[in-house]
Structures are given as C-alpha cells and as structure tokens.
N, CA, C and O atoms as a GROMACS GRO file, in nm:
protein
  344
    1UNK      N    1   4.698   1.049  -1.118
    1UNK     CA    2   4.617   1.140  -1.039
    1UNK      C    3   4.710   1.245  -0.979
    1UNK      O    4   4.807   1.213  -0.909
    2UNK      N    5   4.680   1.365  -1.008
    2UNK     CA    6   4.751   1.453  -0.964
    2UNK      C    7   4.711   1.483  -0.805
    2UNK      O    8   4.617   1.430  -0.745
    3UNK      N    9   4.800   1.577  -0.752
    3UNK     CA   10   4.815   1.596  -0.573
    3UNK      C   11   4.663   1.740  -0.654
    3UNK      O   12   4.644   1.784  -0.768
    4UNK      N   13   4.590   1.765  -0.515
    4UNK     CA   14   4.533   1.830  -0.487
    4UNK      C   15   4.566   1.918  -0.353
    4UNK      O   16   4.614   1.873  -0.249
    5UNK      N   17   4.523   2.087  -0.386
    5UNK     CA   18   4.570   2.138  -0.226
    5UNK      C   19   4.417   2.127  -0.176
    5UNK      O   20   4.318   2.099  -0.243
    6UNK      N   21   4.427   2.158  -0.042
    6UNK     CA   22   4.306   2.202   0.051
    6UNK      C   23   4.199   2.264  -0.014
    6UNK      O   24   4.086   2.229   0.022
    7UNK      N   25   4.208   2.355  -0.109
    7UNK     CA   26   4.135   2.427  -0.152
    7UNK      C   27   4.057   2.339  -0.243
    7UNK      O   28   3.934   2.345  -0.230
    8UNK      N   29   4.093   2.279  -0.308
    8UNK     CA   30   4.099   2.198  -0.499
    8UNK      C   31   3.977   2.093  -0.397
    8UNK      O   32   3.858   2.079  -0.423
    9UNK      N   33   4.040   2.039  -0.298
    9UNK     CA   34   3.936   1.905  -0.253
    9UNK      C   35   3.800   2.011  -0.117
    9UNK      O   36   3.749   1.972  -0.012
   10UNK      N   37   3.792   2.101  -0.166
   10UNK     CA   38   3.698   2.190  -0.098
   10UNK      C   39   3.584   2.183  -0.214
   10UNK      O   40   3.475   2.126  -0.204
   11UNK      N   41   3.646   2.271  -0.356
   11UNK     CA   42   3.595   2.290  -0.450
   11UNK      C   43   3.501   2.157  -0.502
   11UNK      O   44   3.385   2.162  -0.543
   12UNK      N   45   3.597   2.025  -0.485
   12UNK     CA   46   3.497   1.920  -0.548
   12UNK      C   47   3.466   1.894  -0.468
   12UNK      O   48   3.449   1.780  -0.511
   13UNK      N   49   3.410   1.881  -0.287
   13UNK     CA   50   3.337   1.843  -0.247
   13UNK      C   51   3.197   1.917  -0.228
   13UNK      O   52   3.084   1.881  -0.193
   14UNK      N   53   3.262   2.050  -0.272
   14UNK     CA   54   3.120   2.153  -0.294
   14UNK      C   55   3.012   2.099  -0.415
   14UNK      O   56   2.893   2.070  -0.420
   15UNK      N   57   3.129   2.103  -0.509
   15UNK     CA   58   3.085   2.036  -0.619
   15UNK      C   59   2.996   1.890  -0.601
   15UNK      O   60   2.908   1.870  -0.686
   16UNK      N   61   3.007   1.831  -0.539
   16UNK     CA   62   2.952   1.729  -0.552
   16UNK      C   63   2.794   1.721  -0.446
   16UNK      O   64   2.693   1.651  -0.457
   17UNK      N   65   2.827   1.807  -0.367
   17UNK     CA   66   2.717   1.816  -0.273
   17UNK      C   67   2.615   1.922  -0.366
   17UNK      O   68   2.494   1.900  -0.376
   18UNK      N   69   2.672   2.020  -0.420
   18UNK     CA   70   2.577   2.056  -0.528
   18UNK      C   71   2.487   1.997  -0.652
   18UNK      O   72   2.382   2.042  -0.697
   19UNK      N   73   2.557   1.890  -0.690
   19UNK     CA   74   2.527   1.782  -0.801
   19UNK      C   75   2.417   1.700  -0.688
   19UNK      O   76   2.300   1.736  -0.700
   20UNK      N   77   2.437   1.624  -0.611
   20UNK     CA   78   2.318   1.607  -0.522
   20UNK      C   79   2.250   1.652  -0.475
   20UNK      O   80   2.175   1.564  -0.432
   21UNK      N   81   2.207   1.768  -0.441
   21UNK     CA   82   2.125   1.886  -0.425
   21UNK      C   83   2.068   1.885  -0.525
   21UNK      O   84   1.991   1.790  -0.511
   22UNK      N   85   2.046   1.936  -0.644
   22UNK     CA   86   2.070   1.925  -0.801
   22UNK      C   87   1.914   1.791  -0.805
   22UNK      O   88   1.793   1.798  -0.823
   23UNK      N   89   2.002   1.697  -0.781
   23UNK     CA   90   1.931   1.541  -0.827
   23UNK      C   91   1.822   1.546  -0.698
   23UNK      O   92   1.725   1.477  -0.726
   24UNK      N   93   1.814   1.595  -0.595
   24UNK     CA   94   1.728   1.589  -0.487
   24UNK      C   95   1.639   1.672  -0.469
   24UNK      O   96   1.554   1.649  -0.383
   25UNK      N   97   1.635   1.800  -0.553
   25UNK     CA   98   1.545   1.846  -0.576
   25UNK      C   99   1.440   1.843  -0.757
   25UNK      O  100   1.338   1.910  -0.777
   26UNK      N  101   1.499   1.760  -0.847
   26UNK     CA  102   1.485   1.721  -0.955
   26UNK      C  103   1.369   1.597  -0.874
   26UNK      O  104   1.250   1.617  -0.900
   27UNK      N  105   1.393   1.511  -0.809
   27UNK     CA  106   1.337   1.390  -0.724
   27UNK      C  107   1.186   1.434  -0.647
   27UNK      O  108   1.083   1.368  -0.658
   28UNK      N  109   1.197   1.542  -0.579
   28UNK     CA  110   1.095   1.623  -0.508
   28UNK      C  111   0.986   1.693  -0.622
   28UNK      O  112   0.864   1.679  -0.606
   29UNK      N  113   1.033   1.758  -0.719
   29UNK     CA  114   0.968   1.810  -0.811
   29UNK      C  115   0.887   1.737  -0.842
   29UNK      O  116   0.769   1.770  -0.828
   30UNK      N  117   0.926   1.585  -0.907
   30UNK     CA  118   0.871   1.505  -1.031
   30UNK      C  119   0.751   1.447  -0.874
   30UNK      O  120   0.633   1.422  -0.899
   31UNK      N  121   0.792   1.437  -0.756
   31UNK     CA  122   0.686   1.361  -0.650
   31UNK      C  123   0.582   1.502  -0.664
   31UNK      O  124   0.467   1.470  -0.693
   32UNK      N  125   0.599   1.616  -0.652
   32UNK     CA  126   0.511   1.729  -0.634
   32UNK      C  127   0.394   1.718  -0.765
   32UNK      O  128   0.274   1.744  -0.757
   33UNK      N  129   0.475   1.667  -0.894
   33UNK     CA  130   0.408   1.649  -0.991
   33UNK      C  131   0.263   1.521  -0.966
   33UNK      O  132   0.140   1.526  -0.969
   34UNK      N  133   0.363   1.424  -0.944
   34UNK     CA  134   0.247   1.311  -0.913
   34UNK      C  135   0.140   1.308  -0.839
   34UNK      O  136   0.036   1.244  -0.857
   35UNK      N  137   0.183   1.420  -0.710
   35UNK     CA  138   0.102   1.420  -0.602
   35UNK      C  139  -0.040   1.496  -0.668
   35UNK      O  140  -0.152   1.452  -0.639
   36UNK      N  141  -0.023   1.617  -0.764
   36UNK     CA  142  -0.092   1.695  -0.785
   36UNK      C  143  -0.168   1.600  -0.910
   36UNK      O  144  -0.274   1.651  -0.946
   37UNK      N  145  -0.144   1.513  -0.958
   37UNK     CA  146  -0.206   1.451  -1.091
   37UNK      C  147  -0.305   1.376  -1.068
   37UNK      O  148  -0.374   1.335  -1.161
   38UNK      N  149  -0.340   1.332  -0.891
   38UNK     CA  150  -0.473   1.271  -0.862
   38UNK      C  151  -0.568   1.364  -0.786
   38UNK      O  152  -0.525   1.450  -0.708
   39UNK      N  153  -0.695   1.345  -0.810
   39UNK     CA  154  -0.792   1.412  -0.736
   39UNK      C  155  -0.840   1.377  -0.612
   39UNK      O  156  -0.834   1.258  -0.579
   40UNK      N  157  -0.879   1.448  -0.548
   40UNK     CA  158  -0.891   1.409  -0.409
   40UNK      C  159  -1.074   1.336  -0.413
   40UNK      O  160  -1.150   1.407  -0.479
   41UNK      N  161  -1.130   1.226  -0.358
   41UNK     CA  162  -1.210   1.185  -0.339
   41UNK      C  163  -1.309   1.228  -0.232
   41UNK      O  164  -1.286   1.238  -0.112
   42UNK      N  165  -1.459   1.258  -0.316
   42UNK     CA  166  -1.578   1.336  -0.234
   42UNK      C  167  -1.721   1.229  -0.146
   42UNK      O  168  -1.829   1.179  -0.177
   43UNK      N  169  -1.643   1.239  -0.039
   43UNK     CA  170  -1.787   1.126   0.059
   43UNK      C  171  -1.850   1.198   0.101
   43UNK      O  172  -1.911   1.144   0.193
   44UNK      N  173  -1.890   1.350   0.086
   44UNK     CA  174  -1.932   1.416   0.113
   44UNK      C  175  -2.130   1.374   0.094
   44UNK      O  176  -2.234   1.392   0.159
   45UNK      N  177  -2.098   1.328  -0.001
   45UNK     CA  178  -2.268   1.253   0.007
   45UNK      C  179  -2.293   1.163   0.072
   45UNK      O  180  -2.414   1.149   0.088
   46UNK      N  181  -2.226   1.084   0.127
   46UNK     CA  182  -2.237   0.935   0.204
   46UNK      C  183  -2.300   0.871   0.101
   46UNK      O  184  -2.397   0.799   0.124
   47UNK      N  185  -2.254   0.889  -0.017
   47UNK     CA  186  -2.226   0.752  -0.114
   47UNK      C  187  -2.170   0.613  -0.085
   47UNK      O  188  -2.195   0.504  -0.137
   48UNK      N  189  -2.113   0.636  -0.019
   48UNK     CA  190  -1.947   0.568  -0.013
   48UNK      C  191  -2.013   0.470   0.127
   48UNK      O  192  -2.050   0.536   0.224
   49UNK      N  193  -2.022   0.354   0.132
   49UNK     CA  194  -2.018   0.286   0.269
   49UNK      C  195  -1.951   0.114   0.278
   49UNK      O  196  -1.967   0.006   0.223
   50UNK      N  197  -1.876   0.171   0.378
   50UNK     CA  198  -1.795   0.043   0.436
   50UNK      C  199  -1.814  -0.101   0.387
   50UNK      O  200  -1.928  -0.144   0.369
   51UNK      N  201  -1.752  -0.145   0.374
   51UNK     CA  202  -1.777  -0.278   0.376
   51UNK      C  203  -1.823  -0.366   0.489
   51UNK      O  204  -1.742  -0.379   0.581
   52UNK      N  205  -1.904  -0.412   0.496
   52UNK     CA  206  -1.955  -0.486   0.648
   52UNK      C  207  -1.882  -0.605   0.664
   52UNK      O  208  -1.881  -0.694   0.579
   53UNK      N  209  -1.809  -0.610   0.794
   53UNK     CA  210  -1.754  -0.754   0.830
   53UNK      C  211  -1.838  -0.838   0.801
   53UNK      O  212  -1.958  -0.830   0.824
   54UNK      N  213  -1.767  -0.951   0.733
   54UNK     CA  214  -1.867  -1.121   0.715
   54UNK      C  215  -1.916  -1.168   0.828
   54UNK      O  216  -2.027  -1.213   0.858
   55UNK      N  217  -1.756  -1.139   0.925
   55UNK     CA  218  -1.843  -1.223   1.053
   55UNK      C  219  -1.975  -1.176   1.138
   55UNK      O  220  -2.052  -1.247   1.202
   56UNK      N  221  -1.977  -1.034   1.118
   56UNK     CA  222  -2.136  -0.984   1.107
   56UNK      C  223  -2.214  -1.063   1.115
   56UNK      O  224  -2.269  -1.132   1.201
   57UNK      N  225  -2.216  -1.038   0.967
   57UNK     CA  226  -2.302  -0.986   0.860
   57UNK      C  227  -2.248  -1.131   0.756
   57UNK      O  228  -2.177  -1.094   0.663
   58UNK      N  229  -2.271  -1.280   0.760
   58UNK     CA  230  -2.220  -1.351   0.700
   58UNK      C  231  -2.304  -1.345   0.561
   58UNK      O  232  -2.424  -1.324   0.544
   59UNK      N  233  -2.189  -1.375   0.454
   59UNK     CA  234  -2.287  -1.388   0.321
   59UNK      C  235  -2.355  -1.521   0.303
   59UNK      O  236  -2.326  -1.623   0.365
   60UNK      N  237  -2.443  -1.510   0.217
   60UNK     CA  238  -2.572  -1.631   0.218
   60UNK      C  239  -2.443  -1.731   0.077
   60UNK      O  240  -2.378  -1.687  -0.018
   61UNK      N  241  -2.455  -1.833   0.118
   61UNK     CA  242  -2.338  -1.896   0.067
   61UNK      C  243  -2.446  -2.045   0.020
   61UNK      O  244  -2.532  -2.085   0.099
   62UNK      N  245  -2.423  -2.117  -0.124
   62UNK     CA  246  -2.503  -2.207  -0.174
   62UNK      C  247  -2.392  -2.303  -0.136
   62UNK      O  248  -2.276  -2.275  -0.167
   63UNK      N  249  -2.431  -2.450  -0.049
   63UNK     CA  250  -2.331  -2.541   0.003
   63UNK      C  251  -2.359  -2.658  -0.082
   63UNK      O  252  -2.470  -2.711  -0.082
   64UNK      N  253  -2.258  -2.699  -0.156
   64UNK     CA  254  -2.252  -2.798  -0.277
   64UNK      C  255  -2.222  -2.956  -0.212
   64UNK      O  256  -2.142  -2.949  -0.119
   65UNK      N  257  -2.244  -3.021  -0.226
   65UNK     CA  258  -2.218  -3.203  -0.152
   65UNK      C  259  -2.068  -3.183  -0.189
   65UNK      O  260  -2.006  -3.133  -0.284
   66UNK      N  261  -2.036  -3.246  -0.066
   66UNK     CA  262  -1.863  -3.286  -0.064
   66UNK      C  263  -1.856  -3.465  -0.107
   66UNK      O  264  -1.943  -3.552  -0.114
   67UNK      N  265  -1.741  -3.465  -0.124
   67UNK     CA  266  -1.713  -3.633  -0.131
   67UNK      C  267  -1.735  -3.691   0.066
   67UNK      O  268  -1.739  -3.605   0.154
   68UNK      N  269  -1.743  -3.789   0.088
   68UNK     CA  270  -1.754  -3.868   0.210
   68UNK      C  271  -1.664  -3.828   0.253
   68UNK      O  272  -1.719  -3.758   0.337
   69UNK      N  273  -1.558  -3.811   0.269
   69UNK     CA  274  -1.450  -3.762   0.387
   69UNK      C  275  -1.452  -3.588   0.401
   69UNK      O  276  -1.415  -3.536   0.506
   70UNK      N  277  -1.479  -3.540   0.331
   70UNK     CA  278  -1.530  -3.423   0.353
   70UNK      C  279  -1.644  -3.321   0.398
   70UNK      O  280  -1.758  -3.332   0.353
   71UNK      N  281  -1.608  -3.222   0.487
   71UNK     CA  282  -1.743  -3.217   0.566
   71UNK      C  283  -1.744  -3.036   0.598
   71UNK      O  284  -1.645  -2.979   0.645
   72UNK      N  285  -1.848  -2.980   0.570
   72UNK     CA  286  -1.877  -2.829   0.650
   72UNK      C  287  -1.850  -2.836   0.770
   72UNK      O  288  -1.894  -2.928   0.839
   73UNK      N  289  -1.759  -2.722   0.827
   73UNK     CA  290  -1.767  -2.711   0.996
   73UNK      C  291  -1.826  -2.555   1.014
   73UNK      O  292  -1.767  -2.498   0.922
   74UNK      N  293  -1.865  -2.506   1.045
   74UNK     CA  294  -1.896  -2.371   1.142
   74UNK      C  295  -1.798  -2.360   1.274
   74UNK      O  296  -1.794  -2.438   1.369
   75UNK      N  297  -1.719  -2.239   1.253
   75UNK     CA  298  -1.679  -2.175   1.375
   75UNK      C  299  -1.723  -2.029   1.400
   75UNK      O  300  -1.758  -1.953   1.309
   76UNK      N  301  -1.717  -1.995   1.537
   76UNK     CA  302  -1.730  -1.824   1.565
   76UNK      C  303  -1.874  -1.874   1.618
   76UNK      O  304  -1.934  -1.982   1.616
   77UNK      N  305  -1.917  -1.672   1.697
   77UNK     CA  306  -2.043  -1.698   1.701
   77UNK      C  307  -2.156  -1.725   1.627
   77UNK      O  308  -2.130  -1.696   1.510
   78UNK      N  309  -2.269  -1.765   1.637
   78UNK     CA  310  -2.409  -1.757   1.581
   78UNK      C  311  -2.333  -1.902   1.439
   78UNK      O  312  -2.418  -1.911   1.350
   79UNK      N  313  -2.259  -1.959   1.421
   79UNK     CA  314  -2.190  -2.041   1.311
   79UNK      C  315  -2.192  -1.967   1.226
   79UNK      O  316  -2.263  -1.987   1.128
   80UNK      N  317  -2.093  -1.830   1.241
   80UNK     CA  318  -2.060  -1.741   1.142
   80UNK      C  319  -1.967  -1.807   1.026
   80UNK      O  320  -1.994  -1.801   0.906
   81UNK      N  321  -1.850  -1.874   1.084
   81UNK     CA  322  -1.749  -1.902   1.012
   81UNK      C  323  -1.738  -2.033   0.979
   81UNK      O  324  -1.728  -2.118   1.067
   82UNK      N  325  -1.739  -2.074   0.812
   82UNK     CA  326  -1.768  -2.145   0.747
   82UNK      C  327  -1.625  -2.244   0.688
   82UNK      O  328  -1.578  -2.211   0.579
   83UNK      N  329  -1.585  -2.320   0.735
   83UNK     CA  330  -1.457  -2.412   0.714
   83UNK      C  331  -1.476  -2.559   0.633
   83UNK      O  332  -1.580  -2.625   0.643
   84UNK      N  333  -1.372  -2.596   0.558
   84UNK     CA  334  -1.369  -2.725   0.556
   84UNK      C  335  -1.306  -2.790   0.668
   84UNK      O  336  -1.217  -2.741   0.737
   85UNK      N  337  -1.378  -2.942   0.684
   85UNK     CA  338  -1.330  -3.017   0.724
   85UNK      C  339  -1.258  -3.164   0.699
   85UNK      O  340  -1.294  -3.214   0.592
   86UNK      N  341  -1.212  -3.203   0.736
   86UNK     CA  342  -1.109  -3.369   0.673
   86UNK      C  343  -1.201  -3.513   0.739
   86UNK      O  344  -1.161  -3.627   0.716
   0.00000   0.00000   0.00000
C-alpha cells in the first residue's frame, strides 16, 4: 500500500461518499417506482364496512357435545365470550 497525501485521501473519500449517494438514490427511485405501481382505494361509495366486533355482535356458533370432562363456559357481558372449559 502506497503512502497517500492529504489530497489523494480527500479524493477517495469524495469518492466514496459519491458511490453512496449513487446507491441511495438508485434505492429511492426503485421505492418511488413501487409506490406508484398500486392504486389508491375508493370508499367513496360506502361499499366498504367495518368489521363488527364479536363481542358485539357475537356470531351464531353450532355447539357440538364435548366428552365428560369437557365443558362450554361464557365470559364477558350478555355471555358474549365463548371458552372451553377442563
């Protein structure tokens, strides 16, 4: 490895901050690309509606026989929430 003056280790650190510059805007581009490749979504009709909490709004659920040590519990209000038990 040869000696370098002041100048020489100026040059490659320019150099190198340019080469990353370089790769960091190569990085930004290809995201500008992606960003633009999806469409933006229209609720403008109120198509579109929420999902309603279960604990609501519980779903109507068909309850199958357990073996003898096993048992339905209800927790929450109104016996929203539907558990096994031991």
């Amino acid at each position: 490895m040869g000696c370098y003056g002041y100048n020489d280790l100026i040059e490659l650190i320019e150099a190198e901050i340019i080469e990353e510059l370089g790769e960091l805007i190569d990085v930004k581009q290809l995201e500008n690309r992606a960003r633009r490749s999806f469409k933006s979504l229209n609720f403008s009709n109120n198509s579109f509606k929420p999902p309603r909490p279960s604990i609501d709004y519980p779903p109507l659920l068909e309850l199958k026989p357990f073996p003898a040590l096993l048992k339905y519990v209800y927790l929450g209000d109104n016996n929203t929430l539907l558990t096994v038990d031991q």
